[in-house]
N, C-alpha and C positions, 0 to 999 in steps of 0.2 A: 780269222775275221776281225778279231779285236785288233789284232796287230795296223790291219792296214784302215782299219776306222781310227784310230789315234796318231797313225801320221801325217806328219803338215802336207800341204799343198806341192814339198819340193819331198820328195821320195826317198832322197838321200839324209835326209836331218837325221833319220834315228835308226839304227838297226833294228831287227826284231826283237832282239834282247833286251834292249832297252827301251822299248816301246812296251813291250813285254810287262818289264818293272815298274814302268810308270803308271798302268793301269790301276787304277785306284778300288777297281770291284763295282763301282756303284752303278757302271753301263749294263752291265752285267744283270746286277743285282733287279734294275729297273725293265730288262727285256724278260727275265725272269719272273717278276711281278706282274708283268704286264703277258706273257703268256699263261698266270697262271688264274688272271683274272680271264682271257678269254676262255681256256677251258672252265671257269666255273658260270663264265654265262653261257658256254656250249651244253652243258650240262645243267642247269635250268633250262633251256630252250628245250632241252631234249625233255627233262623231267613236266615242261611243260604242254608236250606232245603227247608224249605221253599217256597223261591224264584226260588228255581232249582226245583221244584217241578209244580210250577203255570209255569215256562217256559215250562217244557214238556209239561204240558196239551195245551198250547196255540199252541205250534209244532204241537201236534197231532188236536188238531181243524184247525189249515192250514191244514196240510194235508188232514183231512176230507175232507174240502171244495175244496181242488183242484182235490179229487176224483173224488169229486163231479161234478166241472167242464167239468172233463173228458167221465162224466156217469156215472162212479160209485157210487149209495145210498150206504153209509155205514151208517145204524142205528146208532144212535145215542148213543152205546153201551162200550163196554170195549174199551181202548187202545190197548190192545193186535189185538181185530178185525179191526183196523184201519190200524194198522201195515202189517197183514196178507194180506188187500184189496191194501193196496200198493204195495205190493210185489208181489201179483198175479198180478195186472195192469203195473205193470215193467218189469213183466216176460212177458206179451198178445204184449206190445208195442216192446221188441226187438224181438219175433217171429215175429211180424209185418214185422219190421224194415226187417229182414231177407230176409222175402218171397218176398219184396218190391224189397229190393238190387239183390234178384236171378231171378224177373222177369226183371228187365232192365239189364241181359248181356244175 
């Protein structure tokens, strides 16, 4: 690959060997640099996933438990069903709330 990235436009100017010798390292050294910064922001990206990743789960295990608090068992199951058990329990408490508000007038 270096060989035929350092020859001219006419094909014939340098053999490989001395296309070879001419290479000075620094093409090299810069594609190397430069893949080795993309792996280190492939790896923040990931380190940063991550971490946003183990937050939602920790959100969703609070929320479980304060289901839970509430009465709500949610199995120990997907996020999705945690989610769902919330939102039905948010939907029960402002119908609550409602029936509450319309028997005190």
């Amino acid at each position: 690959n270096a060989v035929v990235a350092l020859r001219s436009s006419n094909q014939n100017d340098l053999s490989p060997a001395v296309a070879a010798s001419n290479h000075s390292g620094k093409r090299s050294s810069g594609k190397h640099h430069a893949a080795t910064m993309d792996q280190r922001k492939r790896e923040e990206r990931n380190a940063r996933e991550k971490e946003r990743s183990c937050r939602i789960a920790r959100q969703i295990d609070d929320l479980r438990n304060l289901l839970s608090r509430g009465g709500v068992i949610v199995a120990k199951g997907t996020k999705s069903s945690v989610l769902a058990e919330a939102a039905n329990y948010i939907n029960m408490l402002q119908e609550q709330q409602c029936r509450w508000e319309m028997d005190r007038q």
